[in-house]
C-alpha positions as CSV (number, residue, x, y, z in Angstrom):
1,X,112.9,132.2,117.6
2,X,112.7,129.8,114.7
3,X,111.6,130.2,110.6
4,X,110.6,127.0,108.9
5,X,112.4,125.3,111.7
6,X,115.3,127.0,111.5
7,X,116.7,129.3,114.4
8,X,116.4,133.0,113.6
9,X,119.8,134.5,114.1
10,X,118.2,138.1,114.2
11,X,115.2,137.2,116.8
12,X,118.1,135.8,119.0
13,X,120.5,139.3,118.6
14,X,117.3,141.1,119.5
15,X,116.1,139.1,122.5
16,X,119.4,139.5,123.7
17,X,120.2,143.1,123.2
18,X,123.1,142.0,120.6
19,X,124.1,145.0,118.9
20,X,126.2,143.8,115.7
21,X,128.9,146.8,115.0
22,X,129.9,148.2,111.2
23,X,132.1,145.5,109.7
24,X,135.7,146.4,110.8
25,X,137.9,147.5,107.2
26,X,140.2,145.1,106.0
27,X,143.7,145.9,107.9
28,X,145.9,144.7,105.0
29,X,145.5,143.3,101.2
30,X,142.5,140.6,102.2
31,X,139.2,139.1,102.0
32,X,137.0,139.3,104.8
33,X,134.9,136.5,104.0
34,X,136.0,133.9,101.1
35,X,133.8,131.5,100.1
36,X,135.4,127.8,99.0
37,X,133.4,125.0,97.8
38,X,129.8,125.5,97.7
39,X,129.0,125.7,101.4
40,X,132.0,127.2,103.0
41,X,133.0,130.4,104.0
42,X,136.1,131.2,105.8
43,X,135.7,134.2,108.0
44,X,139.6,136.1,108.3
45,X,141.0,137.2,111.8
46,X,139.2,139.6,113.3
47,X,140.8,141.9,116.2
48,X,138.7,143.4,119.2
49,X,138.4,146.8,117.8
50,X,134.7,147.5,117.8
51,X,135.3,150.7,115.9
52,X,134.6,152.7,118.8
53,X,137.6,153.6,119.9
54,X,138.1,151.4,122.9
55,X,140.4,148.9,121.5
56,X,141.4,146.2,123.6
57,X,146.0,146.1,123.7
58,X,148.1,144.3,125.6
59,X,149.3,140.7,126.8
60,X,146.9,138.6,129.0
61,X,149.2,137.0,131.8
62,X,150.8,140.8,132.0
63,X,148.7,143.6,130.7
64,X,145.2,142.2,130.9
65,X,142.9,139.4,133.0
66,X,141.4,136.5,131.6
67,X,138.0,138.2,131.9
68,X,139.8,141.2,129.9
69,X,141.3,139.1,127.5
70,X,137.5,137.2,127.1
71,X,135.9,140.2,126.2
72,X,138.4,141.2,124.2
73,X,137.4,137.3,122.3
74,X,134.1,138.1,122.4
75,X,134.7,141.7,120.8
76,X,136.1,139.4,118.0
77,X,134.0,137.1,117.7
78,X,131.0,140.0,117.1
79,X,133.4,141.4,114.3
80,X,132.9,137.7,112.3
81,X,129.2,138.1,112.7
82,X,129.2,141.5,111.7
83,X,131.4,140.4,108.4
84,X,129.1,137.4,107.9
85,X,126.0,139.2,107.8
86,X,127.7,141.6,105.5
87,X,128.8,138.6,103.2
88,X,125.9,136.4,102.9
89,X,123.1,139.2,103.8
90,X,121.3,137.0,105.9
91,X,123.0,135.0,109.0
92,X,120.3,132.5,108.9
93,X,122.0,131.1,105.8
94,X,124.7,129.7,108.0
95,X,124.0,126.2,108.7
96,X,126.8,125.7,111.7
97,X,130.1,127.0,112.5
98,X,133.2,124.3,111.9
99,X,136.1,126.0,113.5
100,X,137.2,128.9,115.6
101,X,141.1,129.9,115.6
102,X,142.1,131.8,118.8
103,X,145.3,133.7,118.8
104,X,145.7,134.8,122.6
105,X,148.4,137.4,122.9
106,X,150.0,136.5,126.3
107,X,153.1,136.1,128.2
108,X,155.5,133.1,127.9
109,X,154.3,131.6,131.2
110,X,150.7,132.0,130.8
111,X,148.6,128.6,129.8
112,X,144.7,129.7,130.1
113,X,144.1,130.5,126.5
114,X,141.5,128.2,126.1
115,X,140.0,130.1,128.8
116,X,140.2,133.6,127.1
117,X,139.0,131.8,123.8
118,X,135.5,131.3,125.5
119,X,134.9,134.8,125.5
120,X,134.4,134.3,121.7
121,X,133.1,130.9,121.9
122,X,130.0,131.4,124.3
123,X,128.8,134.2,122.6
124,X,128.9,132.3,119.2
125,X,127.1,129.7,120.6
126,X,124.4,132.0,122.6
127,X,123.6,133.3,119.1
128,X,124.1,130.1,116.7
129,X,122.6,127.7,119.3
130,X,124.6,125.0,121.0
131,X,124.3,122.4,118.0
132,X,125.2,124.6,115.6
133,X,127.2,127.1,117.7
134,X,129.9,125.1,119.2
135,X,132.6,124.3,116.5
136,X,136.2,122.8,116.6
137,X,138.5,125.1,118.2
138,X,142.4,125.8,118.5
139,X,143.4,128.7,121.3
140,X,146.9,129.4,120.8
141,X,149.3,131.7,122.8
142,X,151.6,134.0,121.2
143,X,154.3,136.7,121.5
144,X,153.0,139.6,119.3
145,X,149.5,140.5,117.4
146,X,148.8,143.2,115.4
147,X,149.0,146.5,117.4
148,X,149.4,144.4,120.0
149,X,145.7,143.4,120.3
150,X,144.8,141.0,122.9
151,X,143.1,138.7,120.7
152,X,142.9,138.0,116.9
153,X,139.8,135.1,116.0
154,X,139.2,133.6,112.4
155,X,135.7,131.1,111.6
156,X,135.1,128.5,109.5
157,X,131.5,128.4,108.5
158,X,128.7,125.7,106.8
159,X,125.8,127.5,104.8
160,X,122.4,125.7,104.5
């Protein structure tokens, strides 16, 4: 699953059976993807929605469980890929992911976001590799998301 020694992003989705979906349109006046620097791209939330009609709503701690509210981070999480391969046109570009942003939308009393979070976090390092894969991370609870979606997740990426 390497080319020139350098982990094939595509072989991996493959061997997997990762299906990447469409990129999800922009919600509001935005980028997607900005690029800053000469190596950086910062990737802007991304919601659950897989553009399939089975959105993911409501509060973890209330509405949903914390293996709801982790797919519903992993639905994220494969709406950054999908808007990073549309951005750079080839995900083996990326050198390594620098930071992940978690915004959990859960009740006052619930404390397991870091725990929903990995929903996003595993699958992004299943597909980037566990050098590259595992970033910095921040998993943060709060009252309202937009259209009350469980989960919103922005990425902060290296290129080669």
């Amino acid at each position: 699953m390497e080319v020139f020694g350098v982990r094939d992003i595509y072989a991996v989705l493959k061997e997997k059976g990762i299906v990447l979906p469409k990129p999800p349109a922009a919600g509001g006046l935005y980028t997607p993807v900005q690029e800053f620097g000469e190596k950086f791209l910062y990737c802007s939330g991304c919601g659950p929605d897989l553009g399939d009609g089975h959105v993911i709503t409501g509060k973890v701690g209330e509405d949903l469980t914390i293996e709801q509210g982790q797919q519903a981070a992993y639905n994220c999480a494969l709406n950054l890929i999908a808007n990073l391969d549309a951005k750079t046109g080839d995900l083996n570009k990326i050198k390594r992911l620098v930071k992940v942003l978690g915004f959990i939308n859960s009740t006052d009393d619930f404390n397991q976001q870091p725990k929903v979070l990995n929903g996003a976090s595993q699958l992004l390092a299943e597909v980037f590799g566990d050098e590259n894969g595992i970033p910095a991370r921040t998993a943060m609870g709060v009252n309202a998301t937009p259209g009350d979606i469980a989960c919103e997740v922005e990425l902060l990426v290296e290129l080669r």
